[in-house]
C-alpha positions as CSV (number, residue, x, y, z in Angstrom):
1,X,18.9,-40.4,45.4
2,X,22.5,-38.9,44.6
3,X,24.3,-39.3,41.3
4,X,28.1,-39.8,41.5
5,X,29.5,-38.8,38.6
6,X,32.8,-38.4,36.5
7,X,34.6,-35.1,37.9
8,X,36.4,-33.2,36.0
9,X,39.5,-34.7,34.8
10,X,41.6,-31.7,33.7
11,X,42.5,-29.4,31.2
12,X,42.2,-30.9,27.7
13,X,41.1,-34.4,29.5
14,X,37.3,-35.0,28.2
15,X,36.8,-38.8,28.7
16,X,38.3,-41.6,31.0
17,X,38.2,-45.9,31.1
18,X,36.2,-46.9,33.9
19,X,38.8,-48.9,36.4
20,X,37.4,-51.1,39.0
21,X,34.7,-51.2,41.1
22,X,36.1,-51.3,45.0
23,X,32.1,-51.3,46.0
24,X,29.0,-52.8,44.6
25,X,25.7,-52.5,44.2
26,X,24.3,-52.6,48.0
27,X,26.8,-52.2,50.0
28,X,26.9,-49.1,52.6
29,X,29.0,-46.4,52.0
30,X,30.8,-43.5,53.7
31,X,31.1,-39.8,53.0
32,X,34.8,-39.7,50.6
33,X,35.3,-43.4,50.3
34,X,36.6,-44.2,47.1
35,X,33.5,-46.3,45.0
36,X,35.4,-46.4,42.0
37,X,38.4,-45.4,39.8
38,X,38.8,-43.9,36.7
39,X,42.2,-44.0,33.7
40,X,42.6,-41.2,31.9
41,X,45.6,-41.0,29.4
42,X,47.8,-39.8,32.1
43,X,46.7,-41.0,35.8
44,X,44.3,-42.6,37.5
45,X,41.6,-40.6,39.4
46,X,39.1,-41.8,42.6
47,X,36.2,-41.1,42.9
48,X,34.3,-40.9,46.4
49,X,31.1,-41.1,47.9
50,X,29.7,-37.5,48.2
51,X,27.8,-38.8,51.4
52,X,26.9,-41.9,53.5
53,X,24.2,-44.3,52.6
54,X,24.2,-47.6,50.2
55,X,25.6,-47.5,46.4
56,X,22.3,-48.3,44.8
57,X,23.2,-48.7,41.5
58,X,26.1,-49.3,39.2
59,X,25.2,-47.4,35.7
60,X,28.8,-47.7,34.4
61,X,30.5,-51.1,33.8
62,X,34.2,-52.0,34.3
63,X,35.8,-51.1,31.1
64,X,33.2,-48.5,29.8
65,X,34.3,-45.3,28.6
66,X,32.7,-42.0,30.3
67,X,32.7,-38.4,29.6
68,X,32.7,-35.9,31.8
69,X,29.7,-35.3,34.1
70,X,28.6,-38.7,32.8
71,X,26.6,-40.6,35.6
72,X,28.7,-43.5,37.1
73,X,26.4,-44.9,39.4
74,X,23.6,-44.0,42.1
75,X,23.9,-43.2,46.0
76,X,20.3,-44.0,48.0
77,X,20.1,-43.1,51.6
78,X,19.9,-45.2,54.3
79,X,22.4,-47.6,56.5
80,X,21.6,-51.1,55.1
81,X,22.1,-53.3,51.6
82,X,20.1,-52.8,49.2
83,X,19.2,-56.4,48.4
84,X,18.3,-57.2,44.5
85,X,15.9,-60.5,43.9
86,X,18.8,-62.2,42.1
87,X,21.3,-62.2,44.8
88,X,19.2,-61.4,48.3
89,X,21.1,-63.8,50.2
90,X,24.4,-63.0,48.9
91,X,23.8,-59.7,50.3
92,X,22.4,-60.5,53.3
93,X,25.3,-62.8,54.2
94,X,27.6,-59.6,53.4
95,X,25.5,-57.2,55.7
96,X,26.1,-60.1,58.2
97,X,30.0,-60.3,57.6
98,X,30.3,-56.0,58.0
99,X,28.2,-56.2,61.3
100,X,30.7,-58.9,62.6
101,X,34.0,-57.1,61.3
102,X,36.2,-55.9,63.4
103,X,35.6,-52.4,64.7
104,X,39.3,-51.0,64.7
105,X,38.5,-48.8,61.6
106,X,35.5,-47.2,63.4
107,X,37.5,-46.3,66.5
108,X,40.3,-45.0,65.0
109,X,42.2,-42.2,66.4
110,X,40.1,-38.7,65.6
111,X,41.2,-35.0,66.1
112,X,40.0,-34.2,69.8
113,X,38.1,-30.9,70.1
114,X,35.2,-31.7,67.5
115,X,36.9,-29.2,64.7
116,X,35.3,-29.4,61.0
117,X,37.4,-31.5,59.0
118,X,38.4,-29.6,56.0
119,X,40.2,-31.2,52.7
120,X,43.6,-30.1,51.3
121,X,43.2,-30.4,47.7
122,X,46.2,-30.4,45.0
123,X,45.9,-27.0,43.1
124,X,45.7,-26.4,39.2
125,X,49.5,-27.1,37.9
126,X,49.4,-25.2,34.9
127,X,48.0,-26.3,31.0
128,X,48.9,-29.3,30.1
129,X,50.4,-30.7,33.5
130,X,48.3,-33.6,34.5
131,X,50.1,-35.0,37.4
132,X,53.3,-34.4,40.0
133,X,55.2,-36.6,42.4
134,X,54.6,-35.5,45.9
135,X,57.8,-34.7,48.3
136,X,58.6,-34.6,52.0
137,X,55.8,-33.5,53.8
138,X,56.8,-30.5,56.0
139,X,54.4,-31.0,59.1
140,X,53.4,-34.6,60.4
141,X,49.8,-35.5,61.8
142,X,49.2,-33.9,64.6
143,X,51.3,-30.2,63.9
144,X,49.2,-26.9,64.1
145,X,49.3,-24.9,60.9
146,X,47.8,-21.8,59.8
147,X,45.8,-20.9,56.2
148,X,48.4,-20.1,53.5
149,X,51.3,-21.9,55.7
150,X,53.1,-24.5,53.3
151,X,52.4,-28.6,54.2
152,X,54.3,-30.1,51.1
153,X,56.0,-29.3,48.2
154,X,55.2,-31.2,44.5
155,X,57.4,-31.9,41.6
156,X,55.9,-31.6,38.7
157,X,57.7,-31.7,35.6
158,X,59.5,-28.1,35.4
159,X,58.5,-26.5,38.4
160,X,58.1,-27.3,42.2
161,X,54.6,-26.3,43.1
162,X,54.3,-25.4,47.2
163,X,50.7,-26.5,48.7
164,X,49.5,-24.4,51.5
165,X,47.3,-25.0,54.2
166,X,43.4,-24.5,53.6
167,X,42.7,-23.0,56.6
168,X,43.8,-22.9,60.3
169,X,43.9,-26.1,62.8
170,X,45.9,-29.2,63.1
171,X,46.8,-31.8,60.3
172,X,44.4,-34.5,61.2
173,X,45.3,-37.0,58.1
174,X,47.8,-37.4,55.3
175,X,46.4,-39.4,52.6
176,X,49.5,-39.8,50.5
177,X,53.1,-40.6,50.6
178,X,56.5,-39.0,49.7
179,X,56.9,-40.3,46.4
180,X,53.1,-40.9,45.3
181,X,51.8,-39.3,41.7
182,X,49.0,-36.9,42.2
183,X,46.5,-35.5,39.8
184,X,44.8,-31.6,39.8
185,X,42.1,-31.6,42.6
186,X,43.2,-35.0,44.7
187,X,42.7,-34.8,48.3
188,X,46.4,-35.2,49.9
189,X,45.5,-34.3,53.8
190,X,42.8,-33.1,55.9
191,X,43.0,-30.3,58.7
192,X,40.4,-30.3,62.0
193,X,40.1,-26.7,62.3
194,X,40.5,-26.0,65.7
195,X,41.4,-29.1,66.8
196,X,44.6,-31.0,68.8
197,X,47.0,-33.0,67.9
198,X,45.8,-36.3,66.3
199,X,46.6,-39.4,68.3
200,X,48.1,-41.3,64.8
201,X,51.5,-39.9,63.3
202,X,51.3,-41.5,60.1
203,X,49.2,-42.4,57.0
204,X,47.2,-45.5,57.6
205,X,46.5,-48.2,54.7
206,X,42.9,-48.3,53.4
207,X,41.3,-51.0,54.8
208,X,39.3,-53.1,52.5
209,X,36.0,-55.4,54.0
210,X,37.3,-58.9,53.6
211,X,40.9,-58.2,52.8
212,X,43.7,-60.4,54.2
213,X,45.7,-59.0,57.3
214,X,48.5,-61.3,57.6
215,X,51.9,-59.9,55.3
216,X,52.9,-63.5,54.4
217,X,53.1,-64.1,50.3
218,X,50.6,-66.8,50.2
219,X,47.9,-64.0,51.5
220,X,48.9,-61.0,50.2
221,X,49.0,-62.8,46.8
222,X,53.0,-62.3,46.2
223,X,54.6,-65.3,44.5
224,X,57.7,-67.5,45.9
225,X,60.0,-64.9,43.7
226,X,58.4,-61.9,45.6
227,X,56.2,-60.9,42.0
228,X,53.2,-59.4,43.3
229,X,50.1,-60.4,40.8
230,X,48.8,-56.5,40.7
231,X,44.7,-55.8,39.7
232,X,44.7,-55.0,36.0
233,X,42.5,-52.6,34.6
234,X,40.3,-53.4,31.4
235,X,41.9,-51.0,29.5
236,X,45.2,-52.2,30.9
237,X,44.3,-55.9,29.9
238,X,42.6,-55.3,26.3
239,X,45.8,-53.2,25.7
240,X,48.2,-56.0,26.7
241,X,46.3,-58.3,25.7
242,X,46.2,-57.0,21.8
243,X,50.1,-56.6,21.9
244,X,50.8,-59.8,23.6
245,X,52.6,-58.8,26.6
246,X,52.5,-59.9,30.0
247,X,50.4,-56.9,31.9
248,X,52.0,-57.9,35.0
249,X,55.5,-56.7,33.7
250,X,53.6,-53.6,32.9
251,X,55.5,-50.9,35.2
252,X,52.7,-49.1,37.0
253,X,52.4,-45.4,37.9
254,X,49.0,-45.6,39.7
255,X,47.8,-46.2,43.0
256,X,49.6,-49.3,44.6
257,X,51.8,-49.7,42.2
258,X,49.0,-50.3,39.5
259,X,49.8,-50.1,35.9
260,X,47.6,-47.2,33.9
261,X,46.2,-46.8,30.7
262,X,49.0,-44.5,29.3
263,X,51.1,-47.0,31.4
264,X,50.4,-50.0,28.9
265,X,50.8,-47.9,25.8
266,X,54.3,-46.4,26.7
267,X,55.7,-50.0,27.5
268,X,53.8,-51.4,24.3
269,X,54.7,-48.5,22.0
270,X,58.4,-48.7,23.5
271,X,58.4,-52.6,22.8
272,X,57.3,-52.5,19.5
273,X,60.2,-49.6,18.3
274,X,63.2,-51.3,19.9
275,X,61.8,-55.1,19.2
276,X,61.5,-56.0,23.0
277,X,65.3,-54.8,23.5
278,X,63.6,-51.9,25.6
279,X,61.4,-55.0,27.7
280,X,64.4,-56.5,28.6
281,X,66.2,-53.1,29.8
282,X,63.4,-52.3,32.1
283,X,63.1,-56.2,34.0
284,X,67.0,-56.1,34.7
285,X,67.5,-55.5,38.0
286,X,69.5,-52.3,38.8
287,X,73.5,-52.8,38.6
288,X,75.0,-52.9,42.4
289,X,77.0,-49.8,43.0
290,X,80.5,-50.0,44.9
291,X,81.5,-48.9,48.5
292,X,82.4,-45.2,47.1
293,X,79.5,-44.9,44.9
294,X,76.2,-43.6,45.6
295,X,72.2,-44.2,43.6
296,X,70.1,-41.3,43.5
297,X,66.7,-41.1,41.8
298,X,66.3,-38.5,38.8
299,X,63.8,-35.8,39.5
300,X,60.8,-35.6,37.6
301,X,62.7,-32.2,36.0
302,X,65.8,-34.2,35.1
303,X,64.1,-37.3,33.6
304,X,61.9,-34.6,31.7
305,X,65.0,-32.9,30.4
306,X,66.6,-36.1,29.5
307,X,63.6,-37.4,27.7
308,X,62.6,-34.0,25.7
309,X,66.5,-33.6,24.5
310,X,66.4,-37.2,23.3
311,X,63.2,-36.5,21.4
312,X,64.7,-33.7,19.9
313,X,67.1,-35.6,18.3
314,X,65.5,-38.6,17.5
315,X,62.5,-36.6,15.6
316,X,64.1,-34.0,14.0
317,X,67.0,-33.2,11.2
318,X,69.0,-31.4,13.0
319,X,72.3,-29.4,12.0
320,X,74.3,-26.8,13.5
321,X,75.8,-24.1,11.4
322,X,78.9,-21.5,13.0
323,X,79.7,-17.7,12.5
324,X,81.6,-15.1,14.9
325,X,80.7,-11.8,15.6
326,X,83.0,-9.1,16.5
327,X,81.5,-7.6,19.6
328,X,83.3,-4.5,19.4
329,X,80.9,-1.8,18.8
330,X,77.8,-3.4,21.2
331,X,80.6,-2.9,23.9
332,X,81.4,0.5,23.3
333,X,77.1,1.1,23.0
334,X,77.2,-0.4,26.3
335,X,80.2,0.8,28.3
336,X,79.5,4.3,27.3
337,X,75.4,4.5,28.0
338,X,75.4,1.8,31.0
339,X,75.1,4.2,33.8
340,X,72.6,6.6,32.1
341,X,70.9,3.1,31.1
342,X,70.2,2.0,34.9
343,X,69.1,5.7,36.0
344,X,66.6,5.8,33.8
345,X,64.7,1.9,33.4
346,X,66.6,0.8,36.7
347,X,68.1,-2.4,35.1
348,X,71.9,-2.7,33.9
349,X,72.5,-2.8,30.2
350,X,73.5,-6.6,29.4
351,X,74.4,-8.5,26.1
352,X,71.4,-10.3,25.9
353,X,68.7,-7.0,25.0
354,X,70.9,-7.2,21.9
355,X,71.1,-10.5,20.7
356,X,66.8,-10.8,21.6
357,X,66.6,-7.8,19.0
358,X,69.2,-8.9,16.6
359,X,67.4,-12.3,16.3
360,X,63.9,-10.9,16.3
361,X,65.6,-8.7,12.9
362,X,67.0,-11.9,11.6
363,X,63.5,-14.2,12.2
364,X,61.3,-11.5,10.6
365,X,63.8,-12.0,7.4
366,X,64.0,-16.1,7.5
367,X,60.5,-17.2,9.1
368,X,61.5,-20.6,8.6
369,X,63.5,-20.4,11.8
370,X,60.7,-18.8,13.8
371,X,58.1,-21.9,12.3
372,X,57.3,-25.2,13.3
373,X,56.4,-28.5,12.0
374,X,52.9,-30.1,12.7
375,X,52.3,-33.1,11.0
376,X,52.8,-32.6,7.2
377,X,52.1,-28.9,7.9
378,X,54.0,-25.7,8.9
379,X,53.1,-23.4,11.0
380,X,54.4,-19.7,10.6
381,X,54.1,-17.8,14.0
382,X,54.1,-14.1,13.5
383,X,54.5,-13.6,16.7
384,X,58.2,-13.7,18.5
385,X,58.7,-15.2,22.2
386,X,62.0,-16.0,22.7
387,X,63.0,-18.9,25.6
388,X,65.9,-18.0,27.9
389,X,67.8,-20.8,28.7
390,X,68.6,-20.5,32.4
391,X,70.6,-22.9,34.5
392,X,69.7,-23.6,38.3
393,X,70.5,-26.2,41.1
394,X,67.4,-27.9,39.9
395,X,68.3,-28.3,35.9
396,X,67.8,-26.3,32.8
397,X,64.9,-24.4,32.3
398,X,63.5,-22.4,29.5
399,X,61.6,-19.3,30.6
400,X,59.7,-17.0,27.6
401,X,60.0,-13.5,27.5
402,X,56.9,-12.6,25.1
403,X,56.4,-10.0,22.2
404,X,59.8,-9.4,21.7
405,X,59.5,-7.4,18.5
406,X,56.7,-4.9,20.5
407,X,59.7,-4.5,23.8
408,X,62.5,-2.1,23.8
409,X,65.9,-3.3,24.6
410,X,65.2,-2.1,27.7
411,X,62.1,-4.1,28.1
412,X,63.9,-7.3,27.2
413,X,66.2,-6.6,29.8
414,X,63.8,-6.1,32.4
415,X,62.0,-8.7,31.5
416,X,64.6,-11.5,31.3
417,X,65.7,-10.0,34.9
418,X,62.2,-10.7,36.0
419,X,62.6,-14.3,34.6
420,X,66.1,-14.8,36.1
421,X,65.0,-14.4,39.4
422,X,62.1,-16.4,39.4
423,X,64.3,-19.5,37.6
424,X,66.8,-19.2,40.6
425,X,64.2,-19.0,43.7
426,X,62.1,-21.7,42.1
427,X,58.9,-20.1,41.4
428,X,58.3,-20.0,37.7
429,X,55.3,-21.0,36.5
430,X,54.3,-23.2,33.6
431,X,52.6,-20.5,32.2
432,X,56.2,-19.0,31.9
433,X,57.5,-21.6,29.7
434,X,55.2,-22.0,27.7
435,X,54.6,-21.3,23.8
436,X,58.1,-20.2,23.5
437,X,59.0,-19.6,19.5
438,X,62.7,-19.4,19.2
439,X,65.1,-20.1,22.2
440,X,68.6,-18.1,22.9
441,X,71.4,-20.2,25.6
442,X,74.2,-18.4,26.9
443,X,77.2,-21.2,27.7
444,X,79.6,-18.7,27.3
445,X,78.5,-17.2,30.9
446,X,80.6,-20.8,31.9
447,X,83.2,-20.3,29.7
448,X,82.4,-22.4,26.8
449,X,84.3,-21.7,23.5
450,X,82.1,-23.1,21.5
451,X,78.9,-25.7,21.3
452,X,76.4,-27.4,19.2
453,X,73.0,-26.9,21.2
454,X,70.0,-28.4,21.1
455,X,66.6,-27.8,19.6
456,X,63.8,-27.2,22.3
457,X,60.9,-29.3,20.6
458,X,58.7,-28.0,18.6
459,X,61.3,-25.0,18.2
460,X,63.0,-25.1,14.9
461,X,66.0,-23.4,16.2
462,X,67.8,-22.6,19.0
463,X,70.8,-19.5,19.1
464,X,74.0,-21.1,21.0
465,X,76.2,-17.9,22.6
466,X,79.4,-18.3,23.7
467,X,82.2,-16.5,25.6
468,X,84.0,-13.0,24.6
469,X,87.7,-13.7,23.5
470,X,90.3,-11.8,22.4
471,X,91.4,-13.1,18.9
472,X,93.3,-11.7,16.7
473,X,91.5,-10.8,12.8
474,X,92.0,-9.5,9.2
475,X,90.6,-5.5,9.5
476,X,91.2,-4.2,6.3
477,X,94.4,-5.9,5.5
478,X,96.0,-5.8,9.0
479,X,95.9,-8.0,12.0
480,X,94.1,-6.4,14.8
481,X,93.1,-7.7,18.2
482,X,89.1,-8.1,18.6
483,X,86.8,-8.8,21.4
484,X,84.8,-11.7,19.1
485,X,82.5,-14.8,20.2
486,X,81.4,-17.6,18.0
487,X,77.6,-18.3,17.5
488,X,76.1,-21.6,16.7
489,X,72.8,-22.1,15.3
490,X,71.2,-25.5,15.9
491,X,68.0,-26.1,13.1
492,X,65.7,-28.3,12.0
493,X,67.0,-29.5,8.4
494,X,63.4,-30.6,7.7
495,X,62.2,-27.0,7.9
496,X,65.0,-24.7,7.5
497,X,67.5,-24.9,4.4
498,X,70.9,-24.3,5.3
499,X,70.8,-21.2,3.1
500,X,68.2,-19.9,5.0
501,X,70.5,-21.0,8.4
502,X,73.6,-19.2,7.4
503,X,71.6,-15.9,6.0
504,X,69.9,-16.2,9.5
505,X,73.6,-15.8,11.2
506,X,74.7,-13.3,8.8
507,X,72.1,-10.9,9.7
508,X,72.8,-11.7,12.7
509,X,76.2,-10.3,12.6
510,X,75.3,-7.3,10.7
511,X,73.1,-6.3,13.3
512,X,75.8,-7.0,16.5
513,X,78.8,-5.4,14.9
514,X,76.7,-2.4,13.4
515,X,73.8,-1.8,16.1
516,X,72.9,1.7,14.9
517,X,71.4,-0.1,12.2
518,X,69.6,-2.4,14.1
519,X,68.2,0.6,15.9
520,X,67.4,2.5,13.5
521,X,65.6,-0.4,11.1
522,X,67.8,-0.3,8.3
């Protein structure tokens, strides 16, 4: 006797809604066919036989919630239903109906050559990142590949994570399409080690004992409008059914279109804050575009931007205050010690080693800037990681260059280099913008004049730079021509005064335009 039971889910994930049951008690099983699924807040997650013989016993009704390890149900051995007193015949009559079925599904194509089928398995994404949107595949059933060679690329929601073959033979399955949502650990493809091209080129449908095979509405359940009555989920339907929706018009992120858990309380929470205005956005139907137009869908990186910047400004106070800085004497520093600079740490001496230790000066001073708002709480770090802002083809992303107040100017430079590079060829990690304190943009590297940036949630303020210009000022009673750029500082008005805003900017300044001070701590 085998237990199946809850996997684990994923980092900070400790307890799921059991989904529906696709088998029951008595019917014969397969190694990895799916018995059961599982909502967490996030996706929904299969779970498979971990060998053939006949599902036993359900422990863990529809609608239950589990833990993980928790026992979901019991696999015996053996080929045949286990028939219970109550129903005997009912199960007798199924055993009947699988011995009749049709035998398509048992002679299906297999990898010639007799290889060990091994699984390809979606790696860890990073804290915090429960799911990703799989892409093109880059082989097709049937190619060779070797260990470590990339099969498909996933989207997650700030980086592109590459999945690489598990070891060397042919691509005997894909279990997924472009497009689907994966979780940490879900099987996407199988390889036969060793073995040839597989006969099939393409993903096959799960097929389901008893389930209709024609594609006309009336069987596959599809309405005369083309609505498609979907399976709900108990957590789904308690859900929709305490907010008096429709779950049906629930838009679903899970397996066939299914709606999920977190699903339901997005489209309920959304309803209730915009009074069913936001219901009504999502049912219309997409505008049509003209000849010279053209629809593309938003990456899972742009819609996060787009939703995280909105956030921003509908939670929090925020206010942008101005100053300029005359950047006279950091260009001297640099133009006279730039070539000694890059013999000796092997980076060039930039602007932004600078303004990272000007601000780290300026935080230490007004800790309001560096803090953050939980709840009714604020929390003070003491510790200074400043996010880089950093533009690429794919959008704006924030990598963190840690311990800023223990690095050199030097360091920093390095550092953001490091970060830079990474950002542009795509491989950043979460783990690299993460836990950021206090984030610096540069818009004047385009040209901009001047800006009001945004917070970077749950940042309380964010340094806007801008470019150099020549303007002319007021030096000691005469009009001289200065290299000076205006800086904006975007804040949270909840947490930071504007006192405390415009000191922040005046040290800021002080430090810029007199940089032996900053050196030397004074």
């Amino acid at each position: 006797m085998t237990d199946i039971v809850v996997p684990q889910l994923g980092e900070s994930v400790t307890e799921a809604t059991v989904g529906q049951w696709l088998k029951q008690a008595g019917d014969t099983v397969s190694k990895d066919e799916v018995l059961v699924e599982l909502e967490t807040d996030k996706v929904s997650v299969e779970v498979a036989a971990t060998a053939d013989g006949t599902l036993s016993e359900i422990v863990a009704n529809e609608g239950d919630t589990v833990e993980i390890g928790a026992v979901l149900g019991r696999l015996g051995s053996g080929n045949g239903a286990a028939a219970k007193s109550d129903n005997g015949s009912a199960k007798a009559e199924k055993a009947e109906k699988t011995e009749e079925a049709p035998k398509q599904k048992a002679e299906a194509p297999k990898p010639s050559g007799g290889g060990k089928s091994v699984d390809v398995p979606v790696p860890a994404m990073g804290e915090s990142v429960t799911e990703g949107t799989i892409g093109e595949f880059l082989k097709k059933v049937g190619d060779s590949v070797s260990k470590d060679e990339t099969i498909v690329e996933i989207e997650t929601d700030k980086v592109a994570l590459e999945v690489p073959a598990t070891a060397d033979g042919t691509i005997a399955e894909i279990l997924v399409d472009a497009g689907d949502t994966v979780g940490p650990g879900t099987v996407i493809a199988r390889i036969s080690e060793g073995g040839s091209a597989a006969a099939s080129s393409s993903k096959e449908p799960r097929v389901t004992e008893g389930a209709p095979t024609s594609e006309t509405p009336a069987e596959t359940g599809e309405s005369a409008s083309g609505q498609e009555d979907r399976p709900v989920s108990p957590s789904v339907r308690r859900i929709s059914s305490e907010a008096g929706v429709d779950p049906q018009k629930i838009p679903g992120s899970g397996r066939e279109g299914r709606a999920t858990k977190a699903d339901a309380m997005e489209f309920v929470n959304k309803a209730a804050q915009s009074g069913g205005s936001q219901q009504s956005q999502q049912s219309k139907a997409p505008r049509e575009i003209g000849p010279r137009e053209e629809r593309v869908k938003m990456t899972r990186l742009r819609q996060t931007i787009a939703r995280r910047l909105k956030e921003a400004q509908d939670t929090a106070a925020m206010l942008t205050t101005f100053n300029d800085v005359d950047m006279t004497a950091v260009m001297d520093l640099r133009s006279r010690y730039k070539e000694a600079f890059l013999d000796k740490h092997g980076v060039k001496l930039g602007f932004m080693g600078f303004f990272v230790k000007a601000c780290v000066n300026a935080l230490q001073e007004i800790p309001a800037v560096n803090a953050e708002i939980d709840g009714t709480d604020i929390i003070y770090k003491n510790h200074y990681d400043m996010g880089i802002a950093v533009g690429t083809d794919r959008g704006l992303v924030v990598p963190v260059v840690r311990d800023c107040d223990e690095l050199s100017i030097a360091g920093v430079e390095k550092e953001i280099g490091n970060l830079g590079k990474k950002a542009r060829d795509g491989s950043l990690s979460i783990a690299d913008m993460q836990g950021g304190t206090f984030t610096i943009t540069n818009g004047g590297v385009y040209g901009s004049l001047m800006s009001t940036p945004i917070l970077n949630p749950p940042q309380s303020g964010v340094l806007g730079m801008h470019r150099i210009e020549q303007r002319p000022v007021a030096i000691n009673g005469e009009v001289k021509i200065r290299p000076m750029m205006y800086l904006a500082l975007s804040y949270d008005h909840r947490i930071v005064d504007g006192k405390e805003a415009v000191t922040f900017l005046v040290r800021l300044k002080e430090a810029l335009e007199d940089p032996e001070r900053m050196i030397l701590d004074v």
